[in-house]
N, CA and C atoms of all chains as a GROMACS GRO file, in nm:
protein
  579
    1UNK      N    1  -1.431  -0.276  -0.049
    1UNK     CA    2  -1.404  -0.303  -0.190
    1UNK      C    3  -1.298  -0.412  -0.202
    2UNK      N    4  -1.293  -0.477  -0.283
    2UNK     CA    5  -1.237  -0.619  -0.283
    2UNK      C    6  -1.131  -0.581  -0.444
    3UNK      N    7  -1.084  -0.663  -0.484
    3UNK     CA    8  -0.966  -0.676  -0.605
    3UNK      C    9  -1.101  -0.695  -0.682
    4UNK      N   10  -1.196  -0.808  -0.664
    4UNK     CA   11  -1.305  -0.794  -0.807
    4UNK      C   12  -1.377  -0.678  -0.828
    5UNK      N   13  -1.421  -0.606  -0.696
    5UNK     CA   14  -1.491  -0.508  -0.696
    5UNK      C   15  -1.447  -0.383  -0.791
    6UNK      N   16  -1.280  -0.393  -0.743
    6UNK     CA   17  -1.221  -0.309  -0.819
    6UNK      C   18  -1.228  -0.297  -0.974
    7UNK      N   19  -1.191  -0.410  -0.987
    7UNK     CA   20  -1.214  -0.443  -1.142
    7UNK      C   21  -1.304  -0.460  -1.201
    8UNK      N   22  -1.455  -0.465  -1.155
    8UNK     CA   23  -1.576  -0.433  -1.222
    8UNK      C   24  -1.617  -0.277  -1.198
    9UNK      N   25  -1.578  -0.164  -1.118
    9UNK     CA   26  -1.572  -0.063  -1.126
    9UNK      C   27  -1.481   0.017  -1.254
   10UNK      N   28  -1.376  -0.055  -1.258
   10UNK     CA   29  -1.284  -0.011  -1.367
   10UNK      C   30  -1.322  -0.022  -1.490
   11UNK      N   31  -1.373  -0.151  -1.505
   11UNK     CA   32  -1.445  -0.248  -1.655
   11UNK      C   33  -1.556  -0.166  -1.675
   12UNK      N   34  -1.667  -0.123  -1.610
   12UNK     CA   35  -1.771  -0.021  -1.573
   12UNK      C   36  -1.769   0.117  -1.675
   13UNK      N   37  -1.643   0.187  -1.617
   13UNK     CA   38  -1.581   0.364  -1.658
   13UNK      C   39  -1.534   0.313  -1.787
   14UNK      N   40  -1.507   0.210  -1.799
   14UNK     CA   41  -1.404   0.193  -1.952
   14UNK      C   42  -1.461   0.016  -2.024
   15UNK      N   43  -1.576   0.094  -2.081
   15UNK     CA   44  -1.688  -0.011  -2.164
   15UNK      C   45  -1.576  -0.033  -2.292
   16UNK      N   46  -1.494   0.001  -2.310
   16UNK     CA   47  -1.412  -0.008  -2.461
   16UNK      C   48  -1.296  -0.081  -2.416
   17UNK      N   49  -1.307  -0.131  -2.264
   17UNK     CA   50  -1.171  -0.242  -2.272
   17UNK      C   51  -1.230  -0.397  -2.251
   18UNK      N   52  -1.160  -0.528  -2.281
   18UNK     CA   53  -1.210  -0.630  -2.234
   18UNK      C   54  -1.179  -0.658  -2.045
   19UNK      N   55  -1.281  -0.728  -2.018
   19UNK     CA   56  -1.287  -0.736  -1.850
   19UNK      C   57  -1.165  -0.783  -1.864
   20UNK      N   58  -1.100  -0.875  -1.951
   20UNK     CA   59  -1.005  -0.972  -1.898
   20UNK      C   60  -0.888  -0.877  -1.885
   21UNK      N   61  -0.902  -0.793  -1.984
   21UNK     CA   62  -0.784  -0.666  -2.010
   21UNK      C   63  -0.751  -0.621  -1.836
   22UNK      N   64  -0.853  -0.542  -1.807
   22UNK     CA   65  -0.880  -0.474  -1.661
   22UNK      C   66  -0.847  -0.556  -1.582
   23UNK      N   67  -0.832  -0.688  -1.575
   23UNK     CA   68  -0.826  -0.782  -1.475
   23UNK      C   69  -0.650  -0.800  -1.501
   24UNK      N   70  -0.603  -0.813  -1.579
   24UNK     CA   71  -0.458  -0.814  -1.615
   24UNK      C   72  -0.387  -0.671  -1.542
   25UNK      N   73  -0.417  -0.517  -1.606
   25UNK     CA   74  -0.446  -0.397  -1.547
   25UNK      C   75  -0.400  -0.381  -1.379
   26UNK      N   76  -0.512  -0.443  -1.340
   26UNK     CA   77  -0.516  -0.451  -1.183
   26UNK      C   78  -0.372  -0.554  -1.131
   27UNK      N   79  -0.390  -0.665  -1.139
   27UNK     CA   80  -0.335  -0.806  -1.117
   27UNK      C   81  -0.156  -0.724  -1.129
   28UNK      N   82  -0.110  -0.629  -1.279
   28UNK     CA   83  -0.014  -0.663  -1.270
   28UNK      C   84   0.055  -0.536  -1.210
   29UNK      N   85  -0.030  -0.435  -1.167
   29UNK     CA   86  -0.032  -0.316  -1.072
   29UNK      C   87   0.026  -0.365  -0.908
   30UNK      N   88  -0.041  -0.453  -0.923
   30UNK     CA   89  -0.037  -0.505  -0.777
   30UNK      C   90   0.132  -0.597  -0.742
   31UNK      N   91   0.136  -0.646  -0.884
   31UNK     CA   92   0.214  -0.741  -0.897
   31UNK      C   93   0.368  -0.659  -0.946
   32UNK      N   94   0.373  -0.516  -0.984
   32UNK     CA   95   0.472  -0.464  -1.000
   32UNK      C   96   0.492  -0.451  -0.860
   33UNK      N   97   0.416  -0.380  -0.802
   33UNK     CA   98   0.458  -0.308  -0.618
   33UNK      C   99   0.524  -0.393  -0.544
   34UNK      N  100   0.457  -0.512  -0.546
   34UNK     CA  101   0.512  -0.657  -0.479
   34UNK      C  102   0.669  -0.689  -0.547
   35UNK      N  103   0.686  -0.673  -0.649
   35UNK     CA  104   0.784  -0.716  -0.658
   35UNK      C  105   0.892  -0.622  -0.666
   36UNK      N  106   0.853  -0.514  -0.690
   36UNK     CA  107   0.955  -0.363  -0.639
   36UNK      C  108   1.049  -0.405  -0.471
   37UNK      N  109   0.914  -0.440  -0.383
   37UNK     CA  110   0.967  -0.472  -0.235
   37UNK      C  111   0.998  -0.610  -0.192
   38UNK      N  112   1.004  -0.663  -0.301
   38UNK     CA  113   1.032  -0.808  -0.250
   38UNK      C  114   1.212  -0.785  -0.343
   39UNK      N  115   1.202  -0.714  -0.384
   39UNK     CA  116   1.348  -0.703  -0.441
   39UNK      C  117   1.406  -0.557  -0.344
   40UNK      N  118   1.319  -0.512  -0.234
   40UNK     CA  119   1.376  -0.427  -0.152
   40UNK      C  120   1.423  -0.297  -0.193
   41UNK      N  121   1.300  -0.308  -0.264
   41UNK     CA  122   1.270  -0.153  -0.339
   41UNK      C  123   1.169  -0.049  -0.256
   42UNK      N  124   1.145   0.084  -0.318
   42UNK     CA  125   1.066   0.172  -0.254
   42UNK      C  126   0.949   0.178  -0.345
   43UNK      N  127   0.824   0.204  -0.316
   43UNK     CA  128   0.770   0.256  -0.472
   43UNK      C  129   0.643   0.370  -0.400
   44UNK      N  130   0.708   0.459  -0.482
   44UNK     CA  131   0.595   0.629  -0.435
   44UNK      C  132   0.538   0.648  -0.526
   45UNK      N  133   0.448   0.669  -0.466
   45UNK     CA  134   0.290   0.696  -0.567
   45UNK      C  135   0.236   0.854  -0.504
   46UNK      N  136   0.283   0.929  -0.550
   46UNK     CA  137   0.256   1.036  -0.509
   46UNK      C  138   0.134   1.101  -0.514
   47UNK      N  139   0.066   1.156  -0.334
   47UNK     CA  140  -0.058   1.179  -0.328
   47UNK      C  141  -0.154   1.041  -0.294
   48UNK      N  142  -0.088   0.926  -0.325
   48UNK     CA  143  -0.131   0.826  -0.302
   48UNK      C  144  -0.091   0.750  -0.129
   49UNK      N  145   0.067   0.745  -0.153
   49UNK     CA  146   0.146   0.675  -0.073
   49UNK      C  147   0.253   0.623  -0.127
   50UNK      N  148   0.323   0.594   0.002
   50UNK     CA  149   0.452   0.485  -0.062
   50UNK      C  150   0.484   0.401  -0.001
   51UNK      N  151   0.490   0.274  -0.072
   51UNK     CA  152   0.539   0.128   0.035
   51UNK      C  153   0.684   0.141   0.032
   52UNK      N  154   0.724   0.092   0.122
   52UNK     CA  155   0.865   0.022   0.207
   52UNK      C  156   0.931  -0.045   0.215
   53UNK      N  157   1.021  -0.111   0.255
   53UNK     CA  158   1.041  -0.270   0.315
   53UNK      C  159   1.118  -0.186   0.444
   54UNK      N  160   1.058  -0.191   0.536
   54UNK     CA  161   1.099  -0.195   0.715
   54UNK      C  162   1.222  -0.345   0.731
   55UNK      N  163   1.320  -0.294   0.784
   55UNK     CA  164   1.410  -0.471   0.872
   55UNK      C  165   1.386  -0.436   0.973
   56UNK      N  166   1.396  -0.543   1.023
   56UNK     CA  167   1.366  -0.602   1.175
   56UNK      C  168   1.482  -0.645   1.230
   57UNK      N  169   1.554  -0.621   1.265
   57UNK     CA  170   1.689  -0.722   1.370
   57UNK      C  171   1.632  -0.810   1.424
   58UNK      N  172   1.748  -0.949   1.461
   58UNK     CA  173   1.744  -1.023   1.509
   58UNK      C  174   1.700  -1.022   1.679
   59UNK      N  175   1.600  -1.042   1.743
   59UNK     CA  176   1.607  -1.009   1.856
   59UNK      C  177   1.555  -1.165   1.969
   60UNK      N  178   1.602  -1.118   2.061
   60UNK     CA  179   1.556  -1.247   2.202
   60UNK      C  180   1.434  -1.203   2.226
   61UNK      N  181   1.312  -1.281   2.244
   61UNK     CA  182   1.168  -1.255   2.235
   61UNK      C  183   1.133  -1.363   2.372
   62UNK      N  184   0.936  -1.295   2.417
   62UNK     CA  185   0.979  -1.421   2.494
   62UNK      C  186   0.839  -1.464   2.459
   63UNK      N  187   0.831  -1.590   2.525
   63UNK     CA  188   0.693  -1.635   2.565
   63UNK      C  189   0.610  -1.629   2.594
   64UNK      N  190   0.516  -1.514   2.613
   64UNK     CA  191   0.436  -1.416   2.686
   64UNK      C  192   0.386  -1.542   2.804
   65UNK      N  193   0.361  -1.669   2.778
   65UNK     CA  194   0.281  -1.774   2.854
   65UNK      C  195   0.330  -1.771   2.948
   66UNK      N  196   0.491  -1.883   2.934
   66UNK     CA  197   0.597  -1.949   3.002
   66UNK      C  198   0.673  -1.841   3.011
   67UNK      N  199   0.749  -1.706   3.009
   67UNK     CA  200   0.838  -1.660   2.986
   67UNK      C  201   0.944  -1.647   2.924
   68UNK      N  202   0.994  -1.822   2.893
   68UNK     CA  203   1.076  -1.886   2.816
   68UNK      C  204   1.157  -1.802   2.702
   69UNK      N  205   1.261  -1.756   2.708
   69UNK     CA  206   1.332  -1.674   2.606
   69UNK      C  207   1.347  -1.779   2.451
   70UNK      N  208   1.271  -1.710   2.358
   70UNK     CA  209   1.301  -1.757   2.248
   70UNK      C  210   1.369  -1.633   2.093
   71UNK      N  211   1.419  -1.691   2.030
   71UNK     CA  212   1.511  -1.600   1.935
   71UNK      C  213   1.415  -1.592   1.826
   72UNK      N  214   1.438  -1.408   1.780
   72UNK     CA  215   1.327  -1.428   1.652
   72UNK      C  216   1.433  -1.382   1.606
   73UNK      N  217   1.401  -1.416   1.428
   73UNK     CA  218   1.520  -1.406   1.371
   73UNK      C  219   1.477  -1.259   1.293
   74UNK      N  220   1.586  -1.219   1.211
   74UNK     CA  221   1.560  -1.104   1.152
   74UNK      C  222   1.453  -1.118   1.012
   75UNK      N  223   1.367  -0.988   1.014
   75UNK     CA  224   1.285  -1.009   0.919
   75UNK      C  225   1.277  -0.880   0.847
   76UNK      N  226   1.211  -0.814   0.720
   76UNK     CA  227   1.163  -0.786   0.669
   76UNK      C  228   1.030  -0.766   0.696
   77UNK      N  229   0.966  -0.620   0.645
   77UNK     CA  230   0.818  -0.617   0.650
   77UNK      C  231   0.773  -0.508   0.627
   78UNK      N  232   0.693  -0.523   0.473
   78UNK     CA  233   0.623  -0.429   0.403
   78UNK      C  234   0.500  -0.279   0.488
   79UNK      N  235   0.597  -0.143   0.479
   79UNK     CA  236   0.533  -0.065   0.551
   79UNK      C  237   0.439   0.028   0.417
   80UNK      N  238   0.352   0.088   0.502
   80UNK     CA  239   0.287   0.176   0.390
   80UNK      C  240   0.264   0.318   0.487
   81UNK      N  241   0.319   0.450   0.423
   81UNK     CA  242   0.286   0.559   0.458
   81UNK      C  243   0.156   0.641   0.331
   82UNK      N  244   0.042   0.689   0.425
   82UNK     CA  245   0.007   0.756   0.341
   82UNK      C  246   0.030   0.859   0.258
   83UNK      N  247  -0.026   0.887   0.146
   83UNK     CA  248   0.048   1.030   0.106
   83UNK      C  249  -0.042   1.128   0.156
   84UNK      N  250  -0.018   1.262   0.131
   84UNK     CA  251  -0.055   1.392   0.182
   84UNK      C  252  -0.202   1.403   0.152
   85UNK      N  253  -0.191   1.390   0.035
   85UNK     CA  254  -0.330   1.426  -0.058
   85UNK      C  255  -0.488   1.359   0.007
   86UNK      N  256  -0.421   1.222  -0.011
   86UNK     CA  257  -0.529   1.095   0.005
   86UNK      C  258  -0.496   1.132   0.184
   87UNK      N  259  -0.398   1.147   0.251
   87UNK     CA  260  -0.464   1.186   0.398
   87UNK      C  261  -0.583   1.317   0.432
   88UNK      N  262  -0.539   1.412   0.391
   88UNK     CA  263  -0.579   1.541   0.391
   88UNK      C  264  -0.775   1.464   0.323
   89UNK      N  265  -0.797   1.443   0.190
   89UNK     CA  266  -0.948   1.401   0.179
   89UNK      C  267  -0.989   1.288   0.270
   90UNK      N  268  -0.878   1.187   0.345
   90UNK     CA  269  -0.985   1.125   0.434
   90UNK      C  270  -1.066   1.200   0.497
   91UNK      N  271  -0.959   1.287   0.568
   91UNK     CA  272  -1.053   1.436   0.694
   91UNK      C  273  -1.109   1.516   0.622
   92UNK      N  274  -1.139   1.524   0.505
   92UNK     CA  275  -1.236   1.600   0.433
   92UNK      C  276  -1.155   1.735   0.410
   93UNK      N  277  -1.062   1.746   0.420
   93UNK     CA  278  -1.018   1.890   0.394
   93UNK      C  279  -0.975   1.943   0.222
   94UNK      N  280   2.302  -0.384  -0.240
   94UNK     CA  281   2.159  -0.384  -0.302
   94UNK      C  282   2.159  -0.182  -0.366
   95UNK      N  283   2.134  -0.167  -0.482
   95UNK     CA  284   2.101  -0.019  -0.495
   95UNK      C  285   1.970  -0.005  -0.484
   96UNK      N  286   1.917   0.073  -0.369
   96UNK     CA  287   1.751   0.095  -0.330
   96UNK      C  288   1.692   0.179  -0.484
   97UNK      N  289   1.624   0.128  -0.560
   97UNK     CA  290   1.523   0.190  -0.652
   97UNK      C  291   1.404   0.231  -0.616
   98UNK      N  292   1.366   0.329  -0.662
   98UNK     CA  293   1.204   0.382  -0.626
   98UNK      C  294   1.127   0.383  -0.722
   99UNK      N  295   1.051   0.282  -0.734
   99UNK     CA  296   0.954   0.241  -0.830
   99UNK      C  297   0.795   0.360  -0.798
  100UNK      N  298   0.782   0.413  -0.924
  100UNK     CA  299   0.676   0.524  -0.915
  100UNK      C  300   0.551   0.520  -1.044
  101UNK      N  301   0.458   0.594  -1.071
  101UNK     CA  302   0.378   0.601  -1.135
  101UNK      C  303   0.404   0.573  -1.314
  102UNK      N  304   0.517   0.634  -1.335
  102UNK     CA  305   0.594   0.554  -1.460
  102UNK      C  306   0.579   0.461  -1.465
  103UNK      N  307   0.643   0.375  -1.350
  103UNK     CA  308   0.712   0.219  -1.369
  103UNK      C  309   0.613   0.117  -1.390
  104UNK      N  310   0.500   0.168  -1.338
  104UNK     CA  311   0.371   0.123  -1.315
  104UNK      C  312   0.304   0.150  -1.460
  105UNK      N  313   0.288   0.258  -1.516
  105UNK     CA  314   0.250   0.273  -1.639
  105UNK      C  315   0.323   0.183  -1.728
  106UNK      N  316   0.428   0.181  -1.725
  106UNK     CA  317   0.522   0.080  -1.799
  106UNK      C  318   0.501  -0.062  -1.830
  107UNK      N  319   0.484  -0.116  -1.709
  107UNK     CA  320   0.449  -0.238  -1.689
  107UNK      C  321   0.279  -0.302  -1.769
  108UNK      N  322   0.210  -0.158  -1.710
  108UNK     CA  323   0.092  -0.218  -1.773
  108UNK      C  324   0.114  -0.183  -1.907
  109UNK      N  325   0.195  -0.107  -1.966
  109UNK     CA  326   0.218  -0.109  -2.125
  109UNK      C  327   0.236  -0.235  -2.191
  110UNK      N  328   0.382  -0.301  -2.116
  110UNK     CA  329   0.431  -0.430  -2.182
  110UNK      C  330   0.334  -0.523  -2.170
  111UNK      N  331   0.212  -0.530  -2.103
  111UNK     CA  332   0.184  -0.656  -2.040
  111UNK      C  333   0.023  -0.651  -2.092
  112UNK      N  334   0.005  -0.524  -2.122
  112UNK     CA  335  -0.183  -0.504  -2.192
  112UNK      C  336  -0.179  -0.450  -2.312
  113UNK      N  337  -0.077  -0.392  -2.352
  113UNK     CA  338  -0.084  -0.382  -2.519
  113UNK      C  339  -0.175  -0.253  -2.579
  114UNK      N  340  -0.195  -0.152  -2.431
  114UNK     CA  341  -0.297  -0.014  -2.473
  114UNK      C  342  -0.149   0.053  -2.542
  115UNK      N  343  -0.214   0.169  -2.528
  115UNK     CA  344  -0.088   0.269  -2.570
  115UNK      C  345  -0.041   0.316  -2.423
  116UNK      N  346   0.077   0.403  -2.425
  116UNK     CA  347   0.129   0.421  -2.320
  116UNK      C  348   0.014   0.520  -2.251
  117UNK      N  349  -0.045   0.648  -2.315
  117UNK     CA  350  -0.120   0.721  -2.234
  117UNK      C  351  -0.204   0.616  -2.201
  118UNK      N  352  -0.366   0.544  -2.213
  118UNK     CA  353  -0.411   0.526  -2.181
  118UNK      C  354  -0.383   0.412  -2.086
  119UNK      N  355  -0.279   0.364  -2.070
  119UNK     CA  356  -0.233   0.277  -1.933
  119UNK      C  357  -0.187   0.377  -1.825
  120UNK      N  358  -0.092   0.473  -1.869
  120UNK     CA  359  -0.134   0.591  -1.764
  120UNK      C  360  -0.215   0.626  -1.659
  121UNK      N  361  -0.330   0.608  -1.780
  121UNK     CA  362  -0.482   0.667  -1.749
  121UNK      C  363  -0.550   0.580  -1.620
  122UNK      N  364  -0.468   0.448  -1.664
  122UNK     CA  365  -0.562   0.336  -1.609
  122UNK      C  366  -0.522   0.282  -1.494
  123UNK      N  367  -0.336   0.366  -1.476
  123UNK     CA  368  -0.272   0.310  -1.303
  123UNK      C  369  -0.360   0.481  -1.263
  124UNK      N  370  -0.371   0.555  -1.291
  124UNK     CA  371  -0.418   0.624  -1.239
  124UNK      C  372  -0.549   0.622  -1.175
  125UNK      N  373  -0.696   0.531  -1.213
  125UNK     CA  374  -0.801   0.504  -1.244
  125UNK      C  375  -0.833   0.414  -1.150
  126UNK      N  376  -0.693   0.303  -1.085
  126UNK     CA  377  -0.721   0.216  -1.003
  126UNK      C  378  -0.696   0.253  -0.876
  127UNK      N  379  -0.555   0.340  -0.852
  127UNK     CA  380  -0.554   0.436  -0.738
  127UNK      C  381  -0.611   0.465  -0.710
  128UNK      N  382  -0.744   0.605  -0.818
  128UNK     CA  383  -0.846   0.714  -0.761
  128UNK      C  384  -0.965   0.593  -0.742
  129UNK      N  385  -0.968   0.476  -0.767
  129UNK     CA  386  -1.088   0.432  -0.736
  129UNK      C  387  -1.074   0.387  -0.591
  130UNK      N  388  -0.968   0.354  -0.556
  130UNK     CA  389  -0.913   0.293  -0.381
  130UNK      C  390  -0.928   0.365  -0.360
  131UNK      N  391  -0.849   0.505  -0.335
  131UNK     CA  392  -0.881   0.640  -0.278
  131UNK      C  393  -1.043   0.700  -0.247
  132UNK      N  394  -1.113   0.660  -0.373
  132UNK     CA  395  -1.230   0.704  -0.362
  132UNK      C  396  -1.375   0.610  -0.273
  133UNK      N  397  -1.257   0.479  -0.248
  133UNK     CA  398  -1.362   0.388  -0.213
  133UNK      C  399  -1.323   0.393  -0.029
  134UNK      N  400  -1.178   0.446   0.033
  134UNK     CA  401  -1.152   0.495   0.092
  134UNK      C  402  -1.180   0.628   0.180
  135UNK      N  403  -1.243   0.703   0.108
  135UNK     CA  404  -1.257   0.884   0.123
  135UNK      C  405  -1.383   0.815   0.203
  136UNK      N  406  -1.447   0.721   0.138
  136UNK     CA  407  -1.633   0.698   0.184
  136UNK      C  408  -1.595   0.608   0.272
  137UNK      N  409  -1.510   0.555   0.344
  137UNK     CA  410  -1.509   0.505   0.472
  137UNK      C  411  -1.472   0.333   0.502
  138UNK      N  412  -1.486   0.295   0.298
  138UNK     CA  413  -1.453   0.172   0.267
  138UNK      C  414  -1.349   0.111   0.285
  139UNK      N  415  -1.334   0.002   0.361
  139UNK     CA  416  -1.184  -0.060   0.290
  139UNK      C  417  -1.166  -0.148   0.199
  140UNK      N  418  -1.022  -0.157   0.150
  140UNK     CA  419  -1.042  -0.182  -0.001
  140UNK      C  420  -0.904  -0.354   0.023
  141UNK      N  421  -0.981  -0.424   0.015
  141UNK     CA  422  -0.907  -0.565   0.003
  141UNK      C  423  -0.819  -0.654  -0.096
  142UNK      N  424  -0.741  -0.692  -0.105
  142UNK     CA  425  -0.666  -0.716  -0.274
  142UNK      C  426  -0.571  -0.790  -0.189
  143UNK      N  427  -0.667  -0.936  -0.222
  143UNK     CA  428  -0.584  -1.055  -0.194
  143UNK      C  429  -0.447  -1.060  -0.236
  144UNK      N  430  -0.404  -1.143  -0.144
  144UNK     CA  431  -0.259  -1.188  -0.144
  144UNK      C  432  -0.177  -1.052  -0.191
  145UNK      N  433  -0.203  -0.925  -0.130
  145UNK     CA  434  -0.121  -0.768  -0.164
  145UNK      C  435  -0.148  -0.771  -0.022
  146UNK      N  436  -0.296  -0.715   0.018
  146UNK     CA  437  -0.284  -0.647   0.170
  146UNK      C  438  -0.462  -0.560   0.182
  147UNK      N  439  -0.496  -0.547   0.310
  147UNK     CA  440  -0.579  -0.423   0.269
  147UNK      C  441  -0.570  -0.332   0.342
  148UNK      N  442  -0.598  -0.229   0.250
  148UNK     CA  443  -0.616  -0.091   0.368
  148UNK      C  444  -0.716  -0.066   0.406
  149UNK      N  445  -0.741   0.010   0.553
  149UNK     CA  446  -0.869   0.040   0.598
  149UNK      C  447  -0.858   0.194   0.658
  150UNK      N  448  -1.018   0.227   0.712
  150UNK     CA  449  -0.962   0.398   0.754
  150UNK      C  450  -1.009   0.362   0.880
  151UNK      N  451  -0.893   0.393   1.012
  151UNK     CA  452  -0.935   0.426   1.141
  151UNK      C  453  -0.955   0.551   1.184
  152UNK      N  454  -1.045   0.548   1.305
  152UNK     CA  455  -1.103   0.704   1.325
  152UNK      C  456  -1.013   0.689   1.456
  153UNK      N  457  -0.922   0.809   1.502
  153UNK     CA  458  -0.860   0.827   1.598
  153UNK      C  459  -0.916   0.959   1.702
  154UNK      N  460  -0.908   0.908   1.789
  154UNK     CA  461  -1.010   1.032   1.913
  154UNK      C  462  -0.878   1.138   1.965
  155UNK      N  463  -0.918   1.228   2.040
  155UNK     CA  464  -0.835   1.350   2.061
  155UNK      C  465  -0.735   1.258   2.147
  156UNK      N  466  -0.642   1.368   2.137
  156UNK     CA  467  -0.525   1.324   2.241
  156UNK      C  468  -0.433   1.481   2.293
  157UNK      N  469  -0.417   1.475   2.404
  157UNK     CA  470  -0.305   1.537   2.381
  157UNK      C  471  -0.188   1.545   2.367
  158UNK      N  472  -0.068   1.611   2.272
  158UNK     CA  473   0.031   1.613   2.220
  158UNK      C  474   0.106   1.696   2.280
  159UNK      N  475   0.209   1.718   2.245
  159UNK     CA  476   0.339   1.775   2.336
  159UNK      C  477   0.398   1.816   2.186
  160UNK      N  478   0.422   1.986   2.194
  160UNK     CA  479   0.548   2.019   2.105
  160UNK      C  480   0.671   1.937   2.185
  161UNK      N  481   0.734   1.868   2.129
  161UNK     CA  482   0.901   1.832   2.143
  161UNK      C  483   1.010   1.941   2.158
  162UNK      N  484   0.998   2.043   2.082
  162UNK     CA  485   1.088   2.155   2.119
  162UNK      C  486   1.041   2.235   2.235
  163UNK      N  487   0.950   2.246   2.253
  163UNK     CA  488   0.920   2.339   2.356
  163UNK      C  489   0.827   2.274   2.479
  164UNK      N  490   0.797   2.168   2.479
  164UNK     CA  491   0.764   2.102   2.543
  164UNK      C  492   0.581   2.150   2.600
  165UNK      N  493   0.547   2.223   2.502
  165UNK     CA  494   0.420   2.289   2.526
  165UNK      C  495   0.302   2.148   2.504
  166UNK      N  496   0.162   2.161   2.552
  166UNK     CA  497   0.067   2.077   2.542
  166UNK      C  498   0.035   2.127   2.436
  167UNK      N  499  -0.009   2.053   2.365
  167UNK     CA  500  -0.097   2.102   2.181
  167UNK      C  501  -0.196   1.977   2.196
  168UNK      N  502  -0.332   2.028   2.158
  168UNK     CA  503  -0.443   1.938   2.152
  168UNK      C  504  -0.450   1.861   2.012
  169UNK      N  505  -0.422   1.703   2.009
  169UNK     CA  506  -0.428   1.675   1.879
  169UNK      C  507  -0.558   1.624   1.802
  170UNK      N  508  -0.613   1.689   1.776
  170UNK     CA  509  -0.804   1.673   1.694
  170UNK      C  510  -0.821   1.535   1.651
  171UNK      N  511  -0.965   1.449   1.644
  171UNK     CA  512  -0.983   1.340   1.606
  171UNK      C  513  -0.948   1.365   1.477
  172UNK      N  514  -0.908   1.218   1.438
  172UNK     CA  515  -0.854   1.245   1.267
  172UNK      C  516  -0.883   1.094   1.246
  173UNK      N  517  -0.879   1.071   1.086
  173UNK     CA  518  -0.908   0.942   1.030
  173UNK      C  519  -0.770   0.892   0.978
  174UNK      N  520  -0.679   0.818   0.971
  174UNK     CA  521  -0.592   0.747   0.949
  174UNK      C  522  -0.616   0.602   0.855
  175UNK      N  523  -0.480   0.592   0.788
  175UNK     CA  524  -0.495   0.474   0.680
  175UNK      C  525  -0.397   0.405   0.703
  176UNK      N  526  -0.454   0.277   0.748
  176UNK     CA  527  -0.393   0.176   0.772
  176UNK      C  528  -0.355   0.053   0.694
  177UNK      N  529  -0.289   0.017   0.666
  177UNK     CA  530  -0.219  -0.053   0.552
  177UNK      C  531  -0.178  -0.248   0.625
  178UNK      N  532  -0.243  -0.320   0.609
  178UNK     CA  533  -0.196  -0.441   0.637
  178UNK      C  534  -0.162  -0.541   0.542
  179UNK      N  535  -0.032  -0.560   0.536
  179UNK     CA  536  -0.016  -0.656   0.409
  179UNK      C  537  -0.041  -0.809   0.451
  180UNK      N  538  -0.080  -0.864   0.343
  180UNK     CA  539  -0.131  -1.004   0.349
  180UNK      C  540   0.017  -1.101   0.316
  181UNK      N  541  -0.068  -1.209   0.435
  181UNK     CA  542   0.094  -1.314   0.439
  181UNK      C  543   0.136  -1.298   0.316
  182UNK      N  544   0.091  -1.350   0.189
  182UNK     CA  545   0.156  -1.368   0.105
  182UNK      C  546   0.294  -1.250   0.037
  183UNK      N  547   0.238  -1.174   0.089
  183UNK     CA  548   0.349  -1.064   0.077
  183UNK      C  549   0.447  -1.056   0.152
  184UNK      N  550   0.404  -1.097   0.298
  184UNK     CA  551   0.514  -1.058   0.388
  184UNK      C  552   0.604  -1.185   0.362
  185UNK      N  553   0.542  -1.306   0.290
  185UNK     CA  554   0.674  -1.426   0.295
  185UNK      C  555   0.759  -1.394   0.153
  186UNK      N  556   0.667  -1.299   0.098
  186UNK     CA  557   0.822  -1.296  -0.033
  186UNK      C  558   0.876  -1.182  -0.066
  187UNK      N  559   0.806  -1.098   0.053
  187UNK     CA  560   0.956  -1.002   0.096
  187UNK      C  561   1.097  -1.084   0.192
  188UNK      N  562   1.056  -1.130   0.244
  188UNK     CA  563   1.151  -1.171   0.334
  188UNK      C  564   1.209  -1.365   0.280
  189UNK      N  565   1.117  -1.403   0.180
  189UNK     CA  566   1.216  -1.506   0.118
  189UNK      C  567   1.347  -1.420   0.013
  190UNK      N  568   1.313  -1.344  -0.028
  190UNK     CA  569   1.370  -1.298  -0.160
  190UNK      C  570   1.537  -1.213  -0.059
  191UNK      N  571   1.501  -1.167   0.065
  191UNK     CA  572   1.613  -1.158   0.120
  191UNK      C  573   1.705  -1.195   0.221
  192UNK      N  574   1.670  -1.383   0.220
  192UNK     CA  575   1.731  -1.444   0.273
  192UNK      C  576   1.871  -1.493   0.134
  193UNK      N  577   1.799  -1.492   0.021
  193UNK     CA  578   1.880  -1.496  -0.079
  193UNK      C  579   2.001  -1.444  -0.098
   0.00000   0.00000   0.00000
């Protein structure tokens, strides 16, 4: 399922909104979460999941090729745990 | 930085200011986009949403596990897992926004 897919499934269940509406809907769903963790926020969606922001320290890395020690710098990086609910119906339980 | 936890509210909220329903039925509708991932998920789908990330479901085979306290073998059953990969565009403005 893709972001359009989504939003013609949505537009679909709810004939009384405009597509463009649903497309805004989606877009700014996506676009709150993103910016919750880009400001190094948490955001729980309970039963759903909850994204993160993971740091990374600065660490000496190497070259897998050459060996060559090179420095990665510290980073950031968006984690996602599932929630209970949505784990439990993957396995069908 | 004070860590905030942005949740199903905040999300309702947003699509309030920004689509002009009433507050329940934007509710209705962060709710609607979740259960449809979830549901497109449950069936084995993964669900893609450019420049966010996608998730997919991996099938994981038995293993065996070890209680930690007691150091006993415990058999851990195949299970399906959700995997979450965010797309560059995300990962560069998490990490521009906190070089700031």
């Amino acid at each position: 399922m893709t972001r359009s897919e989504l939003i013609a499934t949505i537009a679909q269940r709810n004939p009384h909104l405009y597509h463009r509406d649903v497309e805004r809907i989606v877009t700014t769903i996506f676009e709150e979460i993103s910016s919750a963790l880009a400001s190094g926020d948490r955001v729980e969606l309970r039963g759903f999941g909850a994204f993160s922001v993971k740091r990374r320290g600065a660490r000496v890395g190497r070259n897998p090729r050459t060996g060559a020690s090179v420095s990665v710098e510290a980073k950031a990086v968006p984690f996602f745990k599932t929630g209970k609910q949505l784990r439990e119906r993957l396995n069908g339980e | 930085m004070v860590e905030k936890t942005v949740t199903r509210a905040e999300l309702s909220e947003a699509v309030y200011q920004e689509v002009g329903l009433s507050r329940n039925e934007s509710a209705d509708l962060v709710e609607a986009v979740l259960g449809e991932m979830s549901d497109a998920l449950t069936r084995g789908e993964s669900v893609k949403i450019s420049s966010f990330g996608s998730f997919s479901v991996r099938q994981k085979g038995e293993r065996i596990g070890r209680n930690p306290k007691t150091g006993e073998e415990v058999p851990i059953l195949p299970r399906k897992v959700l995997v979450f990969r965010p797309s560059h565009v995300l990962k560069n403005r998490i990490n521009a926004n906190l070089k700031d």
